[in-house]
N, C-alpha and C positions, 0 to 999 in steps of 0.2 A: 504494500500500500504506500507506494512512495508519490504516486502520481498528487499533484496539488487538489484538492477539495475546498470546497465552501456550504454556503450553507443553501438548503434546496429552493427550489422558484417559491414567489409569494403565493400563488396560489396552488400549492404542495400536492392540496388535496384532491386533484382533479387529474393530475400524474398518473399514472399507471403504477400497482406496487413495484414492479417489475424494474422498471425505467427510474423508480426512486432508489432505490436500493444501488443501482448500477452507478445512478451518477453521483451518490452519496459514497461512494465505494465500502459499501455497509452489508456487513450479513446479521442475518438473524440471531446467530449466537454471539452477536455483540463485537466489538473492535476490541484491539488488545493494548495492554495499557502505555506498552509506546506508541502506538501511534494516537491514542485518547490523549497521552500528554504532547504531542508534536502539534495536534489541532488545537488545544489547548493554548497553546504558545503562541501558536499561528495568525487565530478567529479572536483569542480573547476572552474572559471570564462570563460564564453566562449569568450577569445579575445585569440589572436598571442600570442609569445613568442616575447618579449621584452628584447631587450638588454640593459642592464643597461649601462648610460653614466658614463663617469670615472669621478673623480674628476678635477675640472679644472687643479689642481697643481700636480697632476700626469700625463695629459695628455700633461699636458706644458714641463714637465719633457722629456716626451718619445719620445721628436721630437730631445733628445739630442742621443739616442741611435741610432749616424751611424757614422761607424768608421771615416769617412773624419771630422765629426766637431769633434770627441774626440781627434781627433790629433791634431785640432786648438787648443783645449782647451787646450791640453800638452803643444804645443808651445809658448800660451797664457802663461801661469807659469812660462814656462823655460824661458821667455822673464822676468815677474817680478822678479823671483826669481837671476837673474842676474843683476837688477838692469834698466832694458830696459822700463820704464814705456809706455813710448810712443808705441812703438810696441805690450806694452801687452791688452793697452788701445784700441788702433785699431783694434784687432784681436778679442778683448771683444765686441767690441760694432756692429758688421760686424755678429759674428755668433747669440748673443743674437736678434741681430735685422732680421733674416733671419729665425731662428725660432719663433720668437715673430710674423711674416708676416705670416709664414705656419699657425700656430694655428690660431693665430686670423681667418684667415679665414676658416679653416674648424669646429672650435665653430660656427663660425656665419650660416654655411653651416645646422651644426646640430639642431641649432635655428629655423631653415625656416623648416626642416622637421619636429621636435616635433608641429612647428603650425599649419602644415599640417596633423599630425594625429588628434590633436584635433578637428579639423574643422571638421573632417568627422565623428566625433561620431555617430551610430546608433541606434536609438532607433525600437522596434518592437511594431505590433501589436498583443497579445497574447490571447489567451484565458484560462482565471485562474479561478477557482469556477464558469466555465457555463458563464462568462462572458468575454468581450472583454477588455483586460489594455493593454495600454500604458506603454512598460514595458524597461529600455536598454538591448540593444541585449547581453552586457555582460553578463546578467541574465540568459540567455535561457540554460536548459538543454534536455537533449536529453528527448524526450517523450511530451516536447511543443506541443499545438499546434497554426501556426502563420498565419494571415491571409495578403498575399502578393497583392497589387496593382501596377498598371502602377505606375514609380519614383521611387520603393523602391529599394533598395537591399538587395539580399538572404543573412539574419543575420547567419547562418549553413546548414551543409548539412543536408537535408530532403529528404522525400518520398512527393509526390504530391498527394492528398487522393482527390480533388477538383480542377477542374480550367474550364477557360472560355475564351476562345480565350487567351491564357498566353503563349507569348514569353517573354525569356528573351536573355541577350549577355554575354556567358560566355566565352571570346577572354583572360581573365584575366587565363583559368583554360588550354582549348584550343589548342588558338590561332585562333578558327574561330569566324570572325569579323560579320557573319551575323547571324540576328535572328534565335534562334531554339526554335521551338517549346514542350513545356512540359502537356503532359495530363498522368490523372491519369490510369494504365492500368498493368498489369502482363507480364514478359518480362521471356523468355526463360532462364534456366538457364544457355546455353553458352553465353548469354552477358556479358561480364564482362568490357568493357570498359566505362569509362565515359561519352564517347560520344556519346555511343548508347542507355544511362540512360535516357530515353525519358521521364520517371516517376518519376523524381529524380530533383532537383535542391542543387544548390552548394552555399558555402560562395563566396561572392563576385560578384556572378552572378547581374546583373541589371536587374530589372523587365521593360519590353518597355509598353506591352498593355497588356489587362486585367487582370484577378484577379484568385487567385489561395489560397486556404488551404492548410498547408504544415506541416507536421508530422516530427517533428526535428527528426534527427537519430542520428546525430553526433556533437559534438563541439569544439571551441577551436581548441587544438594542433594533436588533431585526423580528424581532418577536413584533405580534398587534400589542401586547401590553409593551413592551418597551418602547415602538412608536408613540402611545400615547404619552408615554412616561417620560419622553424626550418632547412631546407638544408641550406638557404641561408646565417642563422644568423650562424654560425660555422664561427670559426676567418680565414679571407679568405688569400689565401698564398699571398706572396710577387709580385707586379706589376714586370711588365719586367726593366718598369722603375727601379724602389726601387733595384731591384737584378743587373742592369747593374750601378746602381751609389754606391752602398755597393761593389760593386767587383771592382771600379775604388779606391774608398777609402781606401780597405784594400788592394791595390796593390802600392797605396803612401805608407804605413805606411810601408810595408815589405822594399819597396825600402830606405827609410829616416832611417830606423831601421839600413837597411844592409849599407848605405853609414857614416851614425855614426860611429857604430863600427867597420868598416872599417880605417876611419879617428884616430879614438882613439887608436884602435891597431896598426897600421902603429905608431904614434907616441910612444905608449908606446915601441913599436920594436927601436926603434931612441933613445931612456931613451930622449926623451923631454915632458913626460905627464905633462902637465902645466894647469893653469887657461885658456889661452888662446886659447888651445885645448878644453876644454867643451866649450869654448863662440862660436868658430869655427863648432862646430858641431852643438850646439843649432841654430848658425845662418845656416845652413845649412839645417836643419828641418823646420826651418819658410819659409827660401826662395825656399824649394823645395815645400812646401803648398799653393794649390791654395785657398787663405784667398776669395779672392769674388765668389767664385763657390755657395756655399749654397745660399750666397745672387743674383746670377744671376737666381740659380731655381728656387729660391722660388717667385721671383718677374717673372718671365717669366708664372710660374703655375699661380699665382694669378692672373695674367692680363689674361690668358688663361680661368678663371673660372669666372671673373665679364663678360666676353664676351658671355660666354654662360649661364651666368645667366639674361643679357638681352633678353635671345629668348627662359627664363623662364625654362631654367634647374640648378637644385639643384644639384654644384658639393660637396660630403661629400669628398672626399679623392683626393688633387689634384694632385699626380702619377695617377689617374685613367685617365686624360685627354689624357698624353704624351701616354696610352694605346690605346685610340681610336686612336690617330693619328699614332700610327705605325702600323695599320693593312694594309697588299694587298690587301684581300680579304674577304669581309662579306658576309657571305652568311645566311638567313633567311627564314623561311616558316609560312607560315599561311601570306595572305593578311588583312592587318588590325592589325598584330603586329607591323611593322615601319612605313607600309606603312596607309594610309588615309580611304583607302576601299572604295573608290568611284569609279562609273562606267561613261562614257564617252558615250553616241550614234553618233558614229560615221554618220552613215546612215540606211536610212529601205529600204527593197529589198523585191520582189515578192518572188512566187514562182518559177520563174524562173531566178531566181537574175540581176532581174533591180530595178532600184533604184524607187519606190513606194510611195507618198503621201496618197494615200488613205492606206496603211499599216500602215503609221505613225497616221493617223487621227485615227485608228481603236485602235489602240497600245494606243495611248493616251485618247480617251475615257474611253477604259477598266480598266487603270489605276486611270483616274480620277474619274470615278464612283467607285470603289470598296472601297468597307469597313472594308474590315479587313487590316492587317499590311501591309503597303505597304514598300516595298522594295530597296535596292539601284539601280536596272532595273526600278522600277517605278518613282522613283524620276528622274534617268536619262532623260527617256520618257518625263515625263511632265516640264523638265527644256527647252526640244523645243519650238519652238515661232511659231506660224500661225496656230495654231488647237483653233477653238470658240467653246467654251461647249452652246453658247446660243441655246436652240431651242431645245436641246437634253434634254429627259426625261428619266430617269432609270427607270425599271419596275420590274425587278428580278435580280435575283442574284445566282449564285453558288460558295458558298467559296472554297477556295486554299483546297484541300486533295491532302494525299500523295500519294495515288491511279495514282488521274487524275495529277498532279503537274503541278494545274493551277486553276486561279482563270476566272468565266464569269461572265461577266454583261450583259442583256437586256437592249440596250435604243432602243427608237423612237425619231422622228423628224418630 
């Protein structure tokens, strides 16, 4: 396997197994750990795109660039440098302590997320030299191959060569929140959507029920999750917030700027340009500065972000909150991206829509006897009270196809 590899076309799963494997130069009983570690070296780690954090002392820095505190900080000056200690002192200790609140809280913000990525390290099941390792998924390159069970999650995007009753929930790639099913099989070559990749599994997908072999294709930042993950990590533009309080700040300075030299030229027009003319304008710049505004935001964001960190959300950037709260109108799709994805039974009804017990009993039997993945309908069903499974016997069974789009059970009683 000396020949150069990369990683297989974007849409893998429309390939032939035959012709994947060949241009992958991959066999079924896995690659062998030198040439896993040559591709390795080659392609590059299979994780996200990671933004590097800034230095503390430059990010502390950077909460100083908005023109409303750079005017305190002029004002701050123009107060010592005239001798006004007290003024300079207050105006010091007001913006220092307003950014000193911002930061510290969104470090600590950043703190809870880096613990949150390590927590969820994933390690794979691999097959390397004919046998099965325990390998981390950062490892994997394309032409692996990984053996998935119920609990895992899809460490890249693959081809499915193997599976056995294998749903997984990929609402992450999506947004639909209910099981789909993944078996191994040849798909038309106008499928090109990911969601009709029926033969294909994705990073980030969660394995629910059985067990599946899976022919990596793709890794890393060539992954749909790493694309996204490289859209999203791009330096994001300015909040409405940050753009409607940088436009209130740089409309004090213009005003303080033009009411100065206003004041100063008027006097020079008079021939009285004195000491008491710059002390008059300097005070004029301080008292037209609202000195507690930073510190009213930054404490109004911060109590806005410990509030929502009790009901377990991690705020990093807190302009991000005053955005959720000025929306009218949110509108979203896919059940199971905000929402919970639970179903509700209202009532069961005949054939002729009256309300039926023995539908529910029948509804709930079938539910409760079947054995393959049962569903947010069947959980519903069986979260009913008054249906006794005592007495009833299963006898057969026909599993859920897409054909029939239904699952039967056989009891007796």
């Amino acid at each position: 396997m000396s020949k150069q590899t990369g990683p297989a076309p974007r849409d893998f799963w429309r390939v032939p197994t035959a012709e994947l494997l060949t241009s992958l130069l991959a066999e079924r009983q896995g690659l062998s750990s030198a040439e896993a570690s040559r591709r390795l070296a080659a392609q590059g780690a299979n994780t996200l795109d990671q933004q590097p954090r800034r230095r503390m002392a430059s990010a502390f820095l950077a909460h100083f660039n908005s023109p409303l505190v750079l005017m305190l900080l002029l004002a701050c000056g123009a107060s010592a440098v005239m001798g006004d200690a007290t003024s300079a002192a207050v105006i010091a200790f007001i913006v220092v302590g307003s950014v000193a609140l911002e930061f510290v809280q969104e470090h600590r913000a950043g703190d809870a997320a880096e613990r949150l990525k390590r927590s969820v390290a994933l390690n794979a099941n691999v097959l390397r030299d004919g046998t099965v390792t325990r390998v981390p998924a950062a490892a994997l390159v394309p032409g692996d191959v990984v053996q998935l069970a119920a609990g895992d999650m899809v460490p890249a995007d693959g081809r499915v060569i193997e599976a056995r009753d294998f749903f997984v929930r990929q609402a992450m790639l999506t947004g639909e929140a209910y099981p789909v099913e993944k078996k191994p099989q040849e798909l038309d070559a106008g499928e090109g959507d990911i969601g009709a990749a029926v033969n294909a599994a994705f990073m980030g997908a969660s394995v629910l029920t059985g067990s599946a072999t899976l022919l990596v294709c793709r890794t890393g930042r060539s992954t749909f999750l790493g694309e996204m993950s490289h859209a999203l990590g791009k330096h994001a533009a300015p909040t409405a917030f940050e753009r409607g309080t940088r436009g209130f700040g740089q409309l004090l300075v213009k005003m303080t700027a033009a009411l100065v030299l206003f004041v100063t030229f008027a006097q020079l027009l008079a021939h009285q340009l004195s000491a008491e003319t710059f002390l008059f304008a300097v005070a004029l710049a301080v008292g037209l500065t609202p000195e507690l505004l930073p510190m009213v935001v930054s404490v109004t964001l911060a109590r806005g972000a410990l509030r929502m960190a009790e009901r377990k959300v991690v705020v990093k950037h807190l302009p991000a909150i005053q955005n959720m709260g000025s929306m009218d109108v949110l509108c979203t799709d896919k059940t199971g991206t905000l929402t919970e994805a639970s179903i509700r039974l209202e009532r069961a009804v005949d054939a002729e829509g009256r309300p039926s017990a023995r539908v529910l009993e029948l509804a709930w039997l079938n539910s409760h006897f079947e054995s393959g993945l049962r569903s947010p309908l069947d959980d519903a069903i069986l979260a009913q009270p008054g249906v006794d499974p005592a007495g009833w016997q299963k006898l057969d069974e026909v599993p859920f196809g897409f054909e029939r789009r239904r699952v039967s059970v056989l009891v007796e009683r």
